[in-house]
N, C-alpha and C positions, 0 to 999 in steps of 0.2 A: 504493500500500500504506500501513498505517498509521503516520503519523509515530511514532516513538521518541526520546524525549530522554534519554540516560545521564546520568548523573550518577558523578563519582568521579577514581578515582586516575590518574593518566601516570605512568608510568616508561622507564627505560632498565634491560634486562635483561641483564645480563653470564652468559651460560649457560658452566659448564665442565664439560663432557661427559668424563669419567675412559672412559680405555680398559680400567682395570685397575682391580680393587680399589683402594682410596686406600689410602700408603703413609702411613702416620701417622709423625710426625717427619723423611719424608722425598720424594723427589718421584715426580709418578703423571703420565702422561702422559693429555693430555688435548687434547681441542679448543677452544678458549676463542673465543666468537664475541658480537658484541651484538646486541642487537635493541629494536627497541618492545614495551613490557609496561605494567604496571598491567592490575587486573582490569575498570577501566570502560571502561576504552580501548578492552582489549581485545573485550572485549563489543560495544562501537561499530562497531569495525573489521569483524570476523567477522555483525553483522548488514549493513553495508555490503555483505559479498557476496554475502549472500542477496535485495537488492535493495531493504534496505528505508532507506527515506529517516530517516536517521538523525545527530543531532546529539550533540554530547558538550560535558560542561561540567566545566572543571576548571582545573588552577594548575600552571602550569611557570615554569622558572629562566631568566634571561636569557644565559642558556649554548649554546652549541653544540648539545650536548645537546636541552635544551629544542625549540630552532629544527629538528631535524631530526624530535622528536618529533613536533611541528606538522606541518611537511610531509610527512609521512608518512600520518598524519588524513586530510589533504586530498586525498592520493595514492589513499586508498581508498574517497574519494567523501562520507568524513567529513563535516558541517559542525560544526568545531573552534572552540569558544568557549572557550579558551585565557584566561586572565589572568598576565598575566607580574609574576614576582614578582621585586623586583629583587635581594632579600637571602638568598633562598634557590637552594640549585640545583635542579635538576631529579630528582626523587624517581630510587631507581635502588636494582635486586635484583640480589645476588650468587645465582644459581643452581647449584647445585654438585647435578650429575646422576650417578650411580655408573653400571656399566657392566651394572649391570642397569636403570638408568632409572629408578631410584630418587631424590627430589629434595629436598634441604634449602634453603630460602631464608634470605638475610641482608637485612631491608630497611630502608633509609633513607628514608622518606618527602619528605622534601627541602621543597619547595614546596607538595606534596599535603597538608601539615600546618599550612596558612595559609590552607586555602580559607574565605572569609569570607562572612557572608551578601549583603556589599555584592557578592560575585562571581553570586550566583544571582541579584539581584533586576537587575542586568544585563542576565540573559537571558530577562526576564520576557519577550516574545515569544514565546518555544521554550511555554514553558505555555501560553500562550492557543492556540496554533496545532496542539499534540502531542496526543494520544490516549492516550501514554500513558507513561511514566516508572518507568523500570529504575535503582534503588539499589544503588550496589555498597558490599557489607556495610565495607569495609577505612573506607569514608568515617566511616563511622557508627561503627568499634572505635574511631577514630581520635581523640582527644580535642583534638586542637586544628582540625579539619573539623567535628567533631561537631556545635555548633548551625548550620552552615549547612547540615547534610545534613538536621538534622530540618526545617530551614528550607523546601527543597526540595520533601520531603513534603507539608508543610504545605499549598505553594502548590499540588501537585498535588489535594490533597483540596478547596481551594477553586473548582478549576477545574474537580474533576468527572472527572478524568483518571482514570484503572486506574492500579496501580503493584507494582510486584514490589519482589523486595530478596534479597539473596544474604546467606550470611554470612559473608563475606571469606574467615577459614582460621581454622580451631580453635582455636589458641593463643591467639591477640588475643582470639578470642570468649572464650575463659576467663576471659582475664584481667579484662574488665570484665562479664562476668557474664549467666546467660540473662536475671533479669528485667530490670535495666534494656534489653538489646537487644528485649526481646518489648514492652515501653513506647513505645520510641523507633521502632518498625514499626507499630503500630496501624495498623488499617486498612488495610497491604497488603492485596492481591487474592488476590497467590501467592507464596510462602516457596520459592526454589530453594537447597538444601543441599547436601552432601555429608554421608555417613553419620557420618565423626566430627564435624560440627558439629551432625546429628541430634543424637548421644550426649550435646553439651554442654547445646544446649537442654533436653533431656528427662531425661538421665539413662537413657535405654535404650538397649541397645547391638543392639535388632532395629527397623532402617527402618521395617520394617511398622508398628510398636507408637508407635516414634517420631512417625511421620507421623500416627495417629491422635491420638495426645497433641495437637501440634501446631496440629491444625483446631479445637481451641478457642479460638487467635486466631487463624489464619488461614483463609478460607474453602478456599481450596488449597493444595496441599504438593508439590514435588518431590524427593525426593531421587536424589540420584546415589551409584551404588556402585561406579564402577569396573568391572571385570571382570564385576561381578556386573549391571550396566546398572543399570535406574531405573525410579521409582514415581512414579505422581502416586496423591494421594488426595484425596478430600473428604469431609468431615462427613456420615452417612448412608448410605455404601458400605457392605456389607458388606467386599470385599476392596479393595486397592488395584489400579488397573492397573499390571501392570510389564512390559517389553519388556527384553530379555537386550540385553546388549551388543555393536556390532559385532564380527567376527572382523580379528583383523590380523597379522600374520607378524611384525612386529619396530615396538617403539615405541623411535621413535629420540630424541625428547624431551617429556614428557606436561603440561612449563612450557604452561599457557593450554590445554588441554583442557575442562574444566570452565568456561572464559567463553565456549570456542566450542560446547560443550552448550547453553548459556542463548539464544546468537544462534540457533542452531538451533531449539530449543524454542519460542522466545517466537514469530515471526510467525503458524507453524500455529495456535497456540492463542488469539494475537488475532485470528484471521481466525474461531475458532469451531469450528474443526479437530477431531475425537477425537481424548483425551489420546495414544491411545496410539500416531495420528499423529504427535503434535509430539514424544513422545518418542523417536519412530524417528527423525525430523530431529532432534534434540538429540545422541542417539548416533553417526550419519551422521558432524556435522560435529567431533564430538570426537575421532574415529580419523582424520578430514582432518587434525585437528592434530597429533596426534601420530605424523606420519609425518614429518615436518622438524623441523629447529631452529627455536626461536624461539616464542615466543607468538599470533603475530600470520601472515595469510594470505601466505605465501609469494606472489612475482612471477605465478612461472607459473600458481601458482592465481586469481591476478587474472584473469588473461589469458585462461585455459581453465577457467570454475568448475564443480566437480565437483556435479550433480546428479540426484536421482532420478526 
């Protein structure tokens, strides 16, 4: 299958699952569990299960932490291009999930905020060798990754590679703004969103409209809506294709849903797939994740991979 090379963030995800409405000023019981996060990782990880031979390029702390981050990678068939950084620790999200699965993040990017360009031209093999290169937007919000993610890029466009690019989570994208982020993506192939990061880019609050906007830098568009499922478009549709959302009885943590949509998504559609194949695999594997804790493919799912 087509090599993949990610690109982006490692973390350690600290999720605490509230049984109860949160008691403000006072305590709320909860589940407090860790796991592997960041959204390139996770991306990584979640295409691992799909079977697709997939390498990940990124910066962890010479901590604990870090070291289990790594073997975990490689646990799920990863190939982990890790650079250990000796002064920082290992990026890591406080996740605080309400007991309707409702989810606020706290992130420290740790080490993910030292990735250098001397760290990509390292892995200059994964370019010559990949097809094709998935950017995770947090690299690029991220202003101390920022030029070795444009870096990245770069070398993907000299290689001739495809390449996508998420846009991390709405907030950071605000904060540095949609032109420079539509600048520093030129010449992606396909734009995978969610609707509030549609809204930021565009200023429209209907996907549809958004996604049309959009195809004026990008040749393709994904967005994701959650419950309301998701849309690919391109330039010259009249409509967008969109496919409803899986059905699911109880979302028990929805941390890495949206990176396991992208693992989903991306193989059918390098393989040449209809969109509105790959977005039924993008939706598939997104209700796979949000049926457990954590970000990233639970054991048994290693073991027994769910597919259609």
């Amino acid at each position: 299958m087509t090599r993949v090379v990610v690109v982006g963030d490692l973390m350690t995800d600290t999720v605490a699952r509230a049984a109860f409405p949160l008691a403000k000023g006072s305590d709320t019981p909860a589940a407090v569990t860790s796991h592997g996060g960041g959204s390139g990782a996770n991306v990584a990880s979640w295409l691992a299960l799909e079977g697709v031979d997939v390498a990940f390029v990124g910066r962890r702390g010479s901590d604990i932490a870090g070291r289990n981050r790594d073997m975990e990678l490689m646990g799920y068939g990863v190939d982990a291009r890790l650079v250990l950084d000796g002064e920082r620790p290992t990026g890591t999200c406080v996740v605080l999930v309400t007991h309707k699965g409702d989810r606020t993040m706290l992130s420290d990017p740790g080490a993910n905020a030292t990735l250098l360009v001397e760290d990509i031209e390292r892995c200059r093999d994964l370019f010559n060798q990949a097809t094709h290169l998935h950017m995770s937007g947090y690299s690029l919000v991220n202003e101390g990754s920022r030029v070795a993610a444009t870096h990245a890029l770069d070398l993907a466009r000299k290689a001739q590679m495809s390449f996508s690019v998420d846009g991390g989570s709405s907030s950071p994208l605000k904060r540095v703004g949609a032109e420079p982020f539509l600048e520093w993506t030129q010449g992606a192939r396909l734009l995978i969103i969610n609707a509030a990061e549609a809204e930021v880019l565009t200023g429209r609050d209907s996907p549809d409209q958004a996604a049309k906007v959009l195809t004026a830098w990008y040749p393709q568009v994904v967005i994701k809506s959650g419950a309301d499922g998701a849309l690919w478009y391109t330039n010259g549709r009249r409509e967008p294709v969109t496919v409803p959302a899986e059905p699911i009885d109880k979302i028990v943590d929805g941390t890495g849903a949206g990176d396991a949509f992208i693992a989903g998504f991306l193989p059918p559609w390098l393989d040449g797939k209809p969109p509105a194949d790959a977005l039924t695999a993008g939706c598939r594997l997104a209700v796979q994740a949000m049926q457990h804790l954590g970000a990233r493919p639970s054991l048994d799912v290693m073991d027994n991979p769910i597919k259609n």
